[in-house]
C-alpha positions in Angstrom: 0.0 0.0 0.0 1.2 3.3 -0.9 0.4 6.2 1.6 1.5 9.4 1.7 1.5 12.5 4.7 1.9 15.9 4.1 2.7 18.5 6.7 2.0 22.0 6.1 2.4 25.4 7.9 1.2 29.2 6.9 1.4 32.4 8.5 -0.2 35.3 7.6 -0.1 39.1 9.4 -3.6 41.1 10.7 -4.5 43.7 9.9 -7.5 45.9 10.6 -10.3 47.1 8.0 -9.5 43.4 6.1 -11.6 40.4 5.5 -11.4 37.4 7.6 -11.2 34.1 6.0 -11.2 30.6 7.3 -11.4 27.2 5.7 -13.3 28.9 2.6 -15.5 30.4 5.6 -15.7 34.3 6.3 -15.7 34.9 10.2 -16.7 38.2 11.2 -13.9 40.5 13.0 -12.1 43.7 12.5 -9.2 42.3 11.6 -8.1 39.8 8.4 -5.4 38.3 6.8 -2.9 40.5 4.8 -2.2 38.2 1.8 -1.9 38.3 -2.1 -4.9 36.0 -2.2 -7.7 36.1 0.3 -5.3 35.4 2.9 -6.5 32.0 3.9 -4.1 30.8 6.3 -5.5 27.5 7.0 -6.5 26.6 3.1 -2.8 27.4 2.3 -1.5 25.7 4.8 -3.6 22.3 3.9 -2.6 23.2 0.4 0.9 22.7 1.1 0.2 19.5 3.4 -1.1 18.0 0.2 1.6 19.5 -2.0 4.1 18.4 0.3 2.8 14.7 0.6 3.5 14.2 -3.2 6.9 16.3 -2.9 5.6 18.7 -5.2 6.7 21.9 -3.6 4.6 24.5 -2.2 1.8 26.7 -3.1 4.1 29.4 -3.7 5.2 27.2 -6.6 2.0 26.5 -8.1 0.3 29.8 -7.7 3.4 32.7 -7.1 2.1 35.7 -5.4 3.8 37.4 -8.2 1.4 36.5 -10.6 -1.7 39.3 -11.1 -4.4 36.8 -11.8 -4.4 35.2 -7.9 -4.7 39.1 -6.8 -7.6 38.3 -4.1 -8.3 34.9 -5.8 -10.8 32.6 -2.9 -8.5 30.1 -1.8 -11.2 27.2 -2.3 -10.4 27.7 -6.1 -6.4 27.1 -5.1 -7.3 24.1 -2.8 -9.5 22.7 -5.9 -6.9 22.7 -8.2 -4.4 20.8 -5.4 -6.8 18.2 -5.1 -7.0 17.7 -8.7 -3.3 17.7 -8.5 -3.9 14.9 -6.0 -5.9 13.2 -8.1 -4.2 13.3 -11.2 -1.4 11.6 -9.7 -3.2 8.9 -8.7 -3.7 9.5 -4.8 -6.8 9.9 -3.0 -7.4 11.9 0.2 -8.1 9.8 3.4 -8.4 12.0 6.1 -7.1 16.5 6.9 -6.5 17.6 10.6 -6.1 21.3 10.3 -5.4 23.8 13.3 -5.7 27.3 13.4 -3.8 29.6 16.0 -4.8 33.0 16.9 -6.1 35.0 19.9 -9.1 36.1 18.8 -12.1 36.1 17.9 -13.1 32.6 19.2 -13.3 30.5 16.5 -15.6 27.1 17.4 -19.0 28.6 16.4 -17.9 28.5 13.0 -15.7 24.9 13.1 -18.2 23.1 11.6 -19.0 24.9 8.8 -15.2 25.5 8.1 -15.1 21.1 8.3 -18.3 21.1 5.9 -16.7 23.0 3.4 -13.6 22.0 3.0 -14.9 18.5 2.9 -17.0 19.3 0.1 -13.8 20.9 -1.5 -11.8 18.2 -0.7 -14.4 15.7 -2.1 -14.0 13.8 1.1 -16.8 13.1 4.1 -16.8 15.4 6.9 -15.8 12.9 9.2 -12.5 12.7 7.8 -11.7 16.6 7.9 -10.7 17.8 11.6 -10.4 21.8 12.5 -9.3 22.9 15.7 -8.4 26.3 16.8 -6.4 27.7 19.5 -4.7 30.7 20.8 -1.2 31.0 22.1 -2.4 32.7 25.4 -1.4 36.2 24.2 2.0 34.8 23.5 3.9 35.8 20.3 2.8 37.0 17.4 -0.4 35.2 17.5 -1.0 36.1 20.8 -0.3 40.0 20.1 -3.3 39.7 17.5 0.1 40.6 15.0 -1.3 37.3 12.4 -2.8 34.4 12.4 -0.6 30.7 11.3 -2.2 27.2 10.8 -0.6 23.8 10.3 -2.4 21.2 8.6 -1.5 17.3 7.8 -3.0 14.9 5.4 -3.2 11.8 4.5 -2.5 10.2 0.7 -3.3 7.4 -0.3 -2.4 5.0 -3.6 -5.8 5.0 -5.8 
């Protein structure tokens, strides 16, 4: 049997007057990502998991912040076109465990919709997609309310 994991890891700064977005989910706060993209720490941080599990690079690799036409792009479309990358080399996706860090705002009223849709993303149950979130207890740069970092890891196995 041929399985596959993929750790990833993504940090992005706060900033005020910005969108917040989660696991394709927008949480209401003052503050959002600063980011190329829509700043989706947690998507780009599973998008590297699943990059990395095939030893395919990053998503820096696949969608360079240099290029104009991923200038506020939804990550969902970025994690899409990874899991087709998945796909197309022959792997499917058994299970995602994702964890967000930041102080605030408190983040489980919105976990399970964030698991809902990036299972349906993912084209994998809900069951099999975890998303925890947790603060640093105001230490750091998470804990400052200075950005926000996930780490996510997957798990590939051989179609």
């Amino acid at each position: 049997m041929d399985i596959r994991i993929g750790h990833g890891y993504d940090v992005h700064a706060l900033a005020e007057g910005l969108r917040l977005v989660l696991c394709g989910v927008e949480v209401p706060h003052t503050k959002g990502c600063v980011a190329h993209s829509d700043g989706d720490v947690a998507i780009h941080a599973i998008c590297d998991a699943l990059l990395g599990a095939l030893a395919l690079g990053d998503i820096g690799k696949l969608f360079p912040d240099s290029d104009p036409k991923y200038k506020g792009i939804d990550s969902t479309k970025l994690l899409k076109e990874v899991v087709n990358v998945v796909r197309d080399n022959g792997f499917d996706i058994s299970n995602m465990d994702c964890t967000i860090a930041m102080q605030r705002p408190k983040l489980r009223p919105y976990i399970d919709t964030m698991r809902e849709r990036l299972a349906e993303v993912l084209g994998i149950a809900a069951d099999r997609v975890s998303v925890k979130a947790t603060t640093t207890e105001r230490l750091g740069f998470e804990g400052r309310e200075e950005g926000a970092s996930a780490t996510a890891v997957v798990l590939l196995i051989k179609a």
